[in-house]
C-alpha positions in Angstrom: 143.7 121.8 197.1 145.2 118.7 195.1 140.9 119.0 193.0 141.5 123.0 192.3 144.9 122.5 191.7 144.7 120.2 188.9 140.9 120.2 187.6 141.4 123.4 186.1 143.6 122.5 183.3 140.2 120.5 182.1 138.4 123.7 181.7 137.3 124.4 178.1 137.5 128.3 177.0 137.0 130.1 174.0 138.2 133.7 173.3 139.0 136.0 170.6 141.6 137.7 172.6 145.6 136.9 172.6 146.1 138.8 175.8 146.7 137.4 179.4 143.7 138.0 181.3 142.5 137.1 184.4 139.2 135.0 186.4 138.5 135.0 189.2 136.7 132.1 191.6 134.6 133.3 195.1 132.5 130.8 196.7 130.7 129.5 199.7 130.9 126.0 200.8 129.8 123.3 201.6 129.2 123.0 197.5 130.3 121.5 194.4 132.3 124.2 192.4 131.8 123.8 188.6 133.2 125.9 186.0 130.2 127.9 185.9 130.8 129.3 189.0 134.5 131.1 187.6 134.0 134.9 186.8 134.9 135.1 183.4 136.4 138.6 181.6 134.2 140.3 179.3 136.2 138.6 176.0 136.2 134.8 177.5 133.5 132.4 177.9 133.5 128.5 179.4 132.2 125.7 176.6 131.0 123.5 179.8 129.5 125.4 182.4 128.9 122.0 184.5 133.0 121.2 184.2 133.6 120.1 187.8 136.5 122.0 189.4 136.4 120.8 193.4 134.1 120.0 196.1 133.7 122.3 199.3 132.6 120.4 202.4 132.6 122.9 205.1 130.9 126.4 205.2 134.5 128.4 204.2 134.8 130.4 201.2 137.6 130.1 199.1 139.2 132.9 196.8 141.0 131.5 193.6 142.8 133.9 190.7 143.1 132.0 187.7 145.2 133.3 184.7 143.9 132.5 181.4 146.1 132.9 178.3 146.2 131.4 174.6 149.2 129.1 173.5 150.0 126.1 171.4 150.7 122.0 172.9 151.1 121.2 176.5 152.7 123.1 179.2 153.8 121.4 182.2 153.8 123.5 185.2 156.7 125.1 186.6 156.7 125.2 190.3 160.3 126.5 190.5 158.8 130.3 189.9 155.8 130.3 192.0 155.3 131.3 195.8 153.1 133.7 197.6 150.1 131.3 197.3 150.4 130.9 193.5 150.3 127.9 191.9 151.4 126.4 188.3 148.9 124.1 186.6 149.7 122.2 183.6 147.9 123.5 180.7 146.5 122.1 177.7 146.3 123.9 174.4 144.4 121.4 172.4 141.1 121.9 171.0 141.2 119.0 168.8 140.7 115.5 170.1 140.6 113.3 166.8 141.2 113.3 163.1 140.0 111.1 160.9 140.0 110.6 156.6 139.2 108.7 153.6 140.4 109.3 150.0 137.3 108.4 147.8 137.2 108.0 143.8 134.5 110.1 142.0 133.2 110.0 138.5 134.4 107.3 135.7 137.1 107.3 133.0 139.4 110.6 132.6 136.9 112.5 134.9 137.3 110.5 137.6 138.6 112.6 140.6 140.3 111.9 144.2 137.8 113.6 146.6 139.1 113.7 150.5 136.7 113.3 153.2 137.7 114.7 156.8 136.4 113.8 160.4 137.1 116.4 163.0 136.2 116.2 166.6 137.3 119.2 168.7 136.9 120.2 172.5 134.3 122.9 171.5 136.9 126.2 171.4 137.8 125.3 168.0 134.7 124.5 165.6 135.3 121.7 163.3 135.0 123.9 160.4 137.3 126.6 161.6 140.3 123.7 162.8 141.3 123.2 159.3 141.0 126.7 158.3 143.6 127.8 160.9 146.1 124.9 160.0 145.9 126.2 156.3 146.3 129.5 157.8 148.9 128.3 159.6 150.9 125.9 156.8 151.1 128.7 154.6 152.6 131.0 156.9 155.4 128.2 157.4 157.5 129.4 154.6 157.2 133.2 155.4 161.0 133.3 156.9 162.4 132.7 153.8 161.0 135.7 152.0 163.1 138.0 154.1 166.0 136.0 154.1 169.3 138.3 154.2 173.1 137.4 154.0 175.9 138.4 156.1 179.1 140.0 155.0 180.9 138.2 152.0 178.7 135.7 149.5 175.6 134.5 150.4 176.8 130.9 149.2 179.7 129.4 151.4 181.8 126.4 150.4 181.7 124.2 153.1 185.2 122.0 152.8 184.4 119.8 156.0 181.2 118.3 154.3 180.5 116.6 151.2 177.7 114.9 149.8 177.0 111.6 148.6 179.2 111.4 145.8 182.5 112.7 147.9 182.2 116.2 146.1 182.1 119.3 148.2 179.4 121.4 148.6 177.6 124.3 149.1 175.0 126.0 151.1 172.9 129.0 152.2 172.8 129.6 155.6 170.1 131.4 156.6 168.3 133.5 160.0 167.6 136.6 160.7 170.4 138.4 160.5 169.2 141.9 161.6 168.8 140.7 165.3 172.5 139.4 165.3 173.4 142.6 164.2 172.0 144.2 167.0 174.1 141.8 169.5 170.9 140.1 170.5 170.3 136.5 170.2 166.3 135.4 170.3 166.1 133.7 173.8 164.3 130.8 171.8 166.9 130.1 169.4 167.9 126.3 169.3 171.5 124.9 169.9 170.7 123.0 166.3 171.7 126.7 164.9 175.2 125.9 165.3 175.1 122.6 163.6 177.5 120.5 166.0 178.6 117.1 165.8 176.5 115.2 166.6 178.4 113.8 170.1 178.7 117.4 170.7 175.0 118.2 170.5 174.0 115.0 172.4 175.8 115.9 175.2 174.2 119.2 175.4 170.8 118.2 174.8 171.4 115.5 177.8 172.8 118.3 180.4 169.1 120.3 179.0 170.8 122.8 177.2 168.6 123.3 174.4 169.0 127.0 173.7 171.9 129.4 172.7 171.7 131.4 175.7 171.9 128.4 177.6 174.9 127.2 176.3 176.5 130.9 176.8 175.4 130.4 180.9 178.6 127.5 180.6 182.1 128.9 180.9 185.0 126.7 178.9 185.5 125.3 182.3 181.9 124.5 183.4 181.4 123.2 180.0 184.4 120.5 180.2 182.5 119.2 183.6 179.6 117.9 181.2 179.4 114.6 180.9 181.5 112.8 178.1 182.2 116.8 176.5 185.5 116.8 176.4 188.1 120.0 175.2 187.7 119.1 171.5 183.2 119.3 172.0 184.2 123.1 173.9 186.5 124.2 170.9 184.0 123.6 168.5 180.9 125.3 170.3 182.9 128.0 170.8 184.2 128.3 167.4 180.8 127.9 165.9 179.5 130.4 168.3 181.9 132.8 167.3 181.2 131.5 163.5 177.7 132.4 163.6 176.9 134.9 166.0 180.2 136.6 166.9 180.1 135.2 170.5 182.1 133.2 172.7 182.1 130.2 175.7 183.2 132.8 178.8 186.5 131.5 180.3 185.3 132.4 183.8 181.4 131.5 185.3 179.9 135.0 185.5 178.2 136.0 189.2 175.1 137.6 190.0 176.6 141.1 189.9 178.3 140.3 186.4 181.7 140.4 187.9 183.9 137.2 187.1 183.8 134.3 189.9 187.0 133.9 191.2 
């Protein structure tokens, strides 16, 4: 179990769908199960066929479903949410493995020219030619937030009298984010506590009790919050101020239950 469990994640795939799909694994043993031996959807092929998975040693046949899905990093497995005879695997998004270049000087005098040269070794889901393709792709998409950036009520430039800059001046800035989700009442799930721009003993704290997100901070009430180590009442008042600031929301004063009602 500990071989199909964990082999998996070594599995190289290559697909040009975005969607969750699903494999499936049916053999009889005794045998040595390779990644060959996974039926793949229509949309999703193996780069290794030979990839070793596990090795059955008596005459049983084991069923395995395998979800397969397209992502960014490494994903540690979460075995908090699994049961029924599912299992998370850590997963690797990664397709390349190394990165190598040289800056090299062609031509003499004014037409000399810088010419890069780029090494690229990849896992075989990613070619080497289209790697670099998709980070362009990808850097120039970076940016892209900015071109629909909107203000709030009041002037889009904000004097900001507890700051000033290097010379002792005050200054100003721009804040910017999407501004027609908070005016639907929603927050993005994924939206960082560095949004609300805390002191930094304020934000350490948080990040050390792992709460990295707005809606995790708005799962503390003002009294849960002062229980946090080294947050004291002065940390609370300026979460909740900047949450109100920002997104028009505040710390709860009362832990909310399962059935929304206040906790007593």
């Amino acid at each position: 179990m500990h071989d199909a469990s964990v082999n998996p994640r070594e599995i190289v795939l290559k697909s040009d769908s975005n969607d969750i799909q699903e494999a499936f694994l049916s053999v009889m043993g005794p045998k040595e199960v390779t990644a060959g031996d996974i039926s793949l959807p229509p949309h999703v092929k193996t780069i290794d066929d030979s990839q070793y998975v596990a090795t059955i040693t008596q005459p049983v046949s084991p069923n395995i479903e395998l979800k397969i899905e397209k992502d960014c990093g490494y994903r540690i497995g979460n075995s908090s949410g699994c049961g029924d005879g599912q299992f998370s695997i850590d997963a690797v998004f990664m397709p390349v493995q190394n990165v190598n270049y040289s800056i090299h000087l062609f031509g003499n005098g004014r037409a000399a020219r810088e010419i890069p040269f780029i090494e690229i070794w990849t896992n075989g889901s990613l070619t080497p030619h289209e790697a670099p393709r998709e980070a362009s792709e990808k850097l120039i998409d970076l940016p892209t937030p900015f071109s629909d950036v909107k203000c709030g009520a009041g002037s889009p430039i904000e004097d900001d009298e507890d700051s000033s800059n290097s010379t002792g001046s005050p200054s100003s800035r721009l804040r910017l984010g999407n501004v027609g989700k908070l005016e639907e009442g929603k927050l993005p799930e994924d939206m960082f506590v560095d949004q609300l721009e805390l002191p930094a003993r304020a934000f350490n704290c948080l990040k050390r009790a792992e709460i990295h997100t707005i809606a995790d901070s708005l799962n503390y009430s003002r009294e849960d919050s002062l229980k946090i180590r080294n947050f004291g009442q002065k940390s609370v008042d300026q979460v909740s101020k900047a949450l109100w600031e920002r997104f028009a929301r505040e710390l709860p004063n009362e832990k909310l239950g399962i059935n929304g009602n206040s906790r007593n």
